[in-house]
C-alpha positions in Angstrom: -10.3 17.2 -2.4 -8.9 20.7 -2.4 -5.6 21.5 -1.8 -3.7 24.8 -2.2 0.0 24.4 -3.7 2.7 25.3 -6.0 4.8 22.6 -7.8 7.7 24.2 -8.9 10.1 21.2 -8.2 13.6 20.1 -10.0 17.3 20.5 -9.3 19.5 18.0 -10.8 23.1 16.2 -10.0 25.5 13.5 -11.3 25.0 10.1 -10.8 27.2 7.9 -8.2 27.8 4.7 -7.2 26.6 4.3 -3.5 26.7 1.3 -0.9 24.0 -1.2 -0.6 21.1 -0.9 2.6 20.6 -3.5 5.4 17.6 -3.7 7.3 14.9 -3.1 4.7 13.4 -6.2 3.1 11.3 -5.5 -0.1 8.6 -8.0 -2.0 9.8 -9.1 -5.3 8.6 -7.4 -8.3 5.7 -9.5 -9.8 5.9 -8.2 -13.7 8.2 -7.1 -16.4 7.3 -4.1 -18.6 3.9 -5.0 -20.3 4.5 -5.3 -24.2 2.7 -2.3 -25.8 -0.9 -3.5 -26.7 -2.0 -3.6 -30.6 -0.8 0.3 -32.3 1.4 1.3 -29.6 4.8 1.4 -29.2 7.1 1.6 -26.1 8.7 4.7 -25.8 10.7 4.5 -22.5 10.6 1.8 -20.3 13.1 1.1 -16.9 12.2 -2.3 -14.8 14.8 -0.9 -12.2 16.9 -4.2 -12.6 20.2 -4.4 -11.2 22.1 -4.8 -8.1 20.6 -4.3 -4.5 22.3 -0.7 -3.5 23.4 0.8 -6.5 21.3 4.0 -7.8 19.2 3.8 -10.7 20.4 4.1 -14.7 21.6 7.1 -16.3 18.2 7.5 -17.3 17.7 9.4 -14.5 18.7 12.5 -13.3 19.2 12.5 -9.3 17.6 15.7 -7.7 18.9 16.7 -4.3 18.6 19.9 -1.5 15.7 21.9 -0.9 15.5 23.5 -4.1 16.9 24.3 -7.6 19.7 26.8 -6.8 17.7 30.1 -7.8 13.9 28.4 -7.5 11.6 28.1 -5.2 12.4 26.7 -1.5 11.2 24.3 -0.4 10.5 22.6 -4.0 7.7 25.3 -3.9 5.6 22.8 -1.8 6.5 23.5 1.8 7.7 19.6 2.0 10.4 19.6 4.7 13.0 16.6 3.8 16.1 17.4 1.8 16.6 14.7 -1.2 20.1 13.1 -1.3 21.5 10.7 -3.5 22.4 8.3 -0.8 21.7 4.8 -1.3 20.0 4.5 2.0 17.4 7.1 0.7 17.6 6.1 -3.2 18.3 2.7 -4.4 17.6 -0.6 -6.3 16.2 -3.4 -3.7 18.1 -6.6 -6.1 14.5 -7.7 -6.5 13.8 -5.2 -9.8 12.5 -2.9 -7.5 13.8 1.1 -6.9 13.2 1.8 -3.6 12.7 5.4 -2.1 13.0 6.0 1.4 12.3 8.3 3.4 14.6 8.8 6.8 14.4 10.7 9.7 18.0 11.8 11.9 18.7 12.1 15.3 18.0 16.0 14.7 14.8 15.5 13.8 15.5 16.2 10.2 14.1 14.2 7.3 15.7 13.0 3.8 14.3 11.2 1.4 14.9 10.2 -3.0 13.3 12.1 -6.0 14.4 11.0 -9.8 13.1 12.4 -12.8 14.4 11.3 -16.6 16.8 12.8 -18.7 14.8 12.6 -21.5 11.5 15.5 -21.6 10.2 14.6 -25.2 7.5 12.8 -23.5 4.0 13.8 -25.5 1.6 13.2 -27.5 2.0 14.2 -31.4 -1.1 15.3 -33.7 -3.5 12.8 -34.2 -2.0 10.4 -31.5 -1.7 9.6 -27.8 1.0 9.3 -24.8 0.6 6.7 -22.2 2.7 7.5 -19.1 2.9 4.1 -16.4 3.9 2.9 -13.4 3.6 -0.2 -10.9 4.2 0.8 -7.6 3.6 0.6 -4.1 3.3 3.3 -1.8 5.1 3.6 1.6 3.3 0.4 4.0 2.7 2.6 6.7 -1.0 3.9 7.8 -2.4 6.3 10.7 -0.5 8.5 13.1 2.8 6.7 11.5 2.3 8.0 8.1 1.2 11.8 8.6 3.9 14.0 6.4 4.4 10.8 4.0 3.6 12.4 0.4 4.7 9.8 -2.5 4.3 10.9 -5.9 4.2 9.7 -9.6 4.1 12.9 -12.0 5.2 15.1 -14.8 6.2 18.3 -15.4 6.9 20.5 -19.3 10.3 20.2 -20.4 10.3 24.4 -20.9 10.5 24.0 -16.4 14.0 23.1 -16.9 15.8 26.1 -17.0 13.6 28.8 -16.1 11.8 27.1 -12.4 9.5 29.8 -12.6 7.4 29.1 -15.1 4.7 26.9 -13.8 1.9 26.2 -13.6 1.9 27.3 -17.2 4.1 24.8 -18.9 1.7 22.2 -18.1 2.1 19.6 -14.8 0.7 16.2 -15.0 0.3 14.5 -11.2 -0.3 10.9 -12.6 -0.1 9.6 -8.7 -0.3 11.6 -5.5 -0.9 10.0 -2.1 -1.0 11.4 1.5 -1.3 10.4 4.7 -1.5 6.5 4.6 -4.9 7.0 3.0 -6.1 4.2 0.7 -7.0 7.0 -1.8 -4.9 7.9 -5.2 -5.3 11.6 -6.4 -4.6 12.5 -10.1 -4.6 16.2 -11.0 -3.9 18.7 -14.1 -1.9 21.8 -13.4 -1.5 24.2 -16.0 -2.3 28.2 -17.2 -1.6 31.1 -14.4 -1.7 30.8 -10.3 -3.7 31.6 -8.5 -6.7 31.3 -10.6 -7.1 30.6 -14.5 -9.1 28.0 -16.3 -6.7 25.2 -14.3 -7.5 26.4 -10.7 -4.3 27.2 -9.3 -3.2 26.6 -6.9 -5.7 23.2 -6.7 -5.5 22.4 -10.2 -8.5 20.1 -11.9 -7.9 16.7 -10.0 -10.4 13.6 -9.2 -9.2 10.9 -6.6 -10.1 6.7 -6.2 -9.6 4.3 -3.4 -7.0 1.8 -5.1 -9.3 -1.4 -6.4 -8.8 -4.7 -4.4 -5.7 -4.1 -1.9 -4.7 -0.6 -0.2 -2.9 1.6 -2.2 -0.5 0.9 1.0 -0.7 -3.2 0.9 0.4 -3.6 -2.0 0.9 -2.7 -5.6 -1.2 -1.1 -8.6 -0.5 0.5 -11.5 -1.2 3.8 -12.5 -1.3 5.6 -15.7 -1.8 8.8 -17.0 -3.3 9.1 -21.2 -3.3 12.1 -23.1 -5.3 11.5 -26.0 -5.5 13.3 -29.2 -7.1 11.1 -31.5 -10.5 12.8 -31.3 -11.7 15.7 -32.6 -11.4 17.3 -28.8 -8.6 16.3 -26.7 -8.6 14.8 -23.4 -6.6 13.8 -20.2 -7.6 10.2 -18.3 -6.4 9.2 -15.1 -6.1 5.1 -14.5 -5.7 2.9 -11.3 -5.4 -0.6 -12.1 -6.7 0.0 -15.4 -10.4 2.0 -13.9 -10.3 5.6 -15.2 -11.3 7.8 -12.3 -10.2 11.5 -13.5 -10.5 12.6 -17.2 -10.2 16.6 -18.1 -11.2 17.5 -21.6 -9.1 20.2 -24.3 -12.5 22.4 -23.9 -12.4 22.8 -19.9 -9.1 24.9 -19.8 -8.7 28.2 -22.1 -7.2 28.0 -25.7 -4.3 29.6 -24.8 -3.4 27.6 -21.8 -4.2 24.6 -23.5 -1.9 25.5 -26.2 0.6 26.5 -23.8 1.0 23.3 -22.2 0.9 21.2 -25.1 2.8 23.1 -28.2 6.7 22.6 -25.9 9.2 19.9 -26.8 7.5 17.7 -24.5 7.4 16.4 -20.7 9.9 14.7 -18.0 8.6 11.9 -15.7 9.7 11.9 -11.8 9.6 10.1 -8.9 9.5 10.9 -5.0 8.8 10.8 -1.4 7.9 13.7 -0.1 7.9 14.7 3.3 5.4 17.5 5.0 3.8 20.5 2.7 1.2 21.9 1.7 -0.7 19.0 0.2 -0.2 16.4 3.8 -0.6 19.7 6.0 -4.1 20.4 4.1 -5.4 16.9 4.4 -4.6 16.3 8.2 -5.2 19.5 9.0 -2.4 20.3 11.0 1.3 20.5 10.4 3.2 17.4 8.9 5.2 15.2 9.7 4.7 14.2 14.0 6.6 13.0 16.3 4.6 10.1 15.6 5.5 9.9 11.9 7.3 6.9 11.6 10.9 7.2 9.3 11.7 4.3 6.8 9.1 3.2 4.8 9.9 2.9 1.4 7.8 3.4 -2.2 8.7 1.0 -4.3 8.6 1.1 -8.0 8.2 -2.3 -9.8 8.6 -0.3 -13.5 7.7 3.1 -15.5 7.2 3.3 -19.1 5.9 5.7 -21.9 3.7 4.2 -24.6 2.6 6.1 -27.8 0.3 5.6 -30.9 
């Protein structure tokens, strides 16, 4: 599916304690992080343990407002909500969950949570491969209830930090992207010069899958991103539940943009709930979210972790 957007997306701020939620019941987590299989190792891993309330680990970085002070408004999307680091909107659920939640005032305005890690080191080295993973479940909410609701699972090159206007070319990695309700996961590369160049821009190279076995919405899967360079040419996969759906070879994007995007320090991993933009406004066709949209469904997160080989 085709969907014209920018991504230029981070702002950060300190970490604080916050009160628990009431009034939002959440499914226990079903699975610890899964050991590294045979050559890998684990990298970075967070089960989101702890108590119900409290905001995740100094791990993370908490992003909040409607933009990096001197980027892009809007997060560069057109999404509408403003990210806080209130508990209500970002927290653990006590069941080894973190829960993001998107909320809606009397005003009409939204809020919602967005995390991404400290660390950006995140890559693959010469001759071996990154694994970047997460269980999760995206916001239970379907139809007219869900237009606006834009969860995502991504990365972004650590060179963003900083700078906030150097995207696409820095390299973005959209390991999860869901709209709508839909029972459909989108993976997509981002990376070179927008509009145009050998990534598409503003689209980027993406591929999309209904989630195998239960909704995408009814419960959880696990998605992972691989970049892979092992072979002689390099290459991009995109996994639900362990089916690869998306893959994008070194030899579809330019040499220089390929080099661009993978010759930095690294990548950061984030987390949100979206709310409105380009991406939800595309799909439905209209403007998002309605009046209909229905505040205070949560994604929750079960674990992430970065493997390497």
């Amino acid at each position: 599916m085709t969907r014209p957007r920018t991504r230029h997306r981070v702002a950060t701020t300190t970490l604080a304690l916050g009160l628990g939620i009431a009034g939002i019941t959440a499914p226990p987590a079903a699975a610890d992080i899964p050991p590294p299989e045979e050559g890998w190792t684990l990298t970075f891993g967070d089960d989101f343990t702890g108590e119900a309330g409290s905001l995740p680990s100094s791990d993370w970085i908490i992003d909040t407002g409607t933009s990096y002070p001197g980027g892009p408004a809007n997060w560069g999307t057109g999404e509408i909500q403003t990210y806080t680091d209130d508990p209500a909107n970002l927290s653990l659920d006590g069941n080894g969950n973190l829960q993001i939640t998107p909320l809606r005032d009397d005003a009409g305005g939204w809020t919602s949570g967005r995390i991404e890690t400290q660390r950006a080191d995140f890559k693959a080295e010469e001759g071996g491969a990154v694994r970047i993973e997460a269980r999760l479940q995206v916001p239970n909410v379907t139809g007219d209830a869900a237009l606006g609701y834009w969860p995502a699972f991504w990365a972004l090159g650590a060179p963003y930090r900083g700078d906030y206007w150097n995207w696409p070319g820095i390299g973005e990695f959209d390991v999860m992207e869901n709209v709508n309700g839909k029972n459909e996961t989108h993976g997509v590369l981002h990376c070179d010069v927008s509009p145009g160049g050998s990534c598409n821009e503003t689209e980027g190279l993406g591929g999309s899958s209904p989630c195998p076995g239960e909704t995408c919405q009814a419960g959880f899967h696990t998605y992972r991103f691989e970049w892979d360079r092992t072979g002689d040419v390099e290459e991009l996969r995109w996994y639900v539940d362990g089916q690869q759906f998306h893959s994008v070879s070194e030899s579809q994007v330019s040499p220089e943009a390929w080099a661009t995007m993978t010759s930095h320090e690294g990548f950061f991993v984030l987390l949100n709930v979206a709310m409105g933009g380009a991406f939800p406004d595309k799909d439905a066709g209209f403007a998002t979210p309605t009046e209909a949209t229905e505040p205070g469904h949560p994604m929750l997160v079960d674990y992430v972790a970065v493997y390497n080989r």
